[in-house]
C-alpha positions, 0 to 999 in steps of 0.5 A: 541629328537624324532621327534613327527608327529603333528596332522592333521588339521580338521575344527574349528583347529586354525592356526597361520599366521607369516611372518618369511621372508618379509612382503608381506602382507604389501605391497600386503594386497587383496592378503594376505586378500582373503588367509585368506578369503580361510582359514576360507571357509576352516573351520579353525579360524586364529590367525594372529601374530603381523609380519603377517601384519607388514611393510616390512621394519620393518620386514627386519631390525628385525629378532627378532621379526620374530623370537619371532612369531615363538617361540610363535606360536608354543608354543601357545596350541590353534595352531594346525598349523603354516602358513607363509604368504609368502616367500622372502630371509632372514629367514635364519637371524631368526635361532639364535633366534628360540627356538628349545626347544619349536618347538621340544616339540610343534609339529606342521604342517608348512605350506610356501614356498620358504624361508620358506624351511629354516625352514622346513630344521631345524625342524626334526634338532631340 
């Protein structure tokens, strides 16, 4: 399959919030609260996915569910644009359960760092 170069984010776009990696949020939320308060200075309405704030503990022991919020996010229509909440060291657990066929077919921008570089790597790959 071809790569397909998502669109620009404009304001009013919705985004996606995941956390395909460690829950942050969980453990730091004024910090994750006052991201997704730039985010709407921003122009731009939040989706947040169930692992967005989930406990970290859950969220390490259950690459799964991480991976069940990527799949949904970007084969969710209204999404323009999937943002992690943060990094860590484990999204490399989620690959088996990621849906290549939904990503490729539901091109989208990837906003994350650090362990999110995991992901990025397997996009044009998929």
């Amino acid at each position: 399959m071809a790569y397909k170069k998502p669109e620009k984010l404009k304001r009013g776009d919705t985004i996606a919030i995941v956390s395909p990696s460690w829950g942050g949020p969980s453990v730091f939320p004024y910090i994750y609260e006052n991201g997704l308060k730039v985010l709407q200075e921003w122009g731009l309405k939040i989706k947040e996915f169930p692992t967005a704030k989930m406990d970290a503990t859950f969220i390490q022991a259950n690459p799964q569910v991480r991976a069940k919020d990527i799949n949904d996010a970007f084969a969710d229509q209204e999404i323009k644009a999937v943002f992690t909440s943060i990094g860590g060291d484990d999204s490399v657990r989620i690959l088996p359960s990621l849906d290549k066929k939904i990503i490729v077919e539901n091109p989208k921008i990837l906003i994350g760092y650090s362990d999110t570089s995991t992901l990025h790597d397997l996009l044009p790959r998929a």
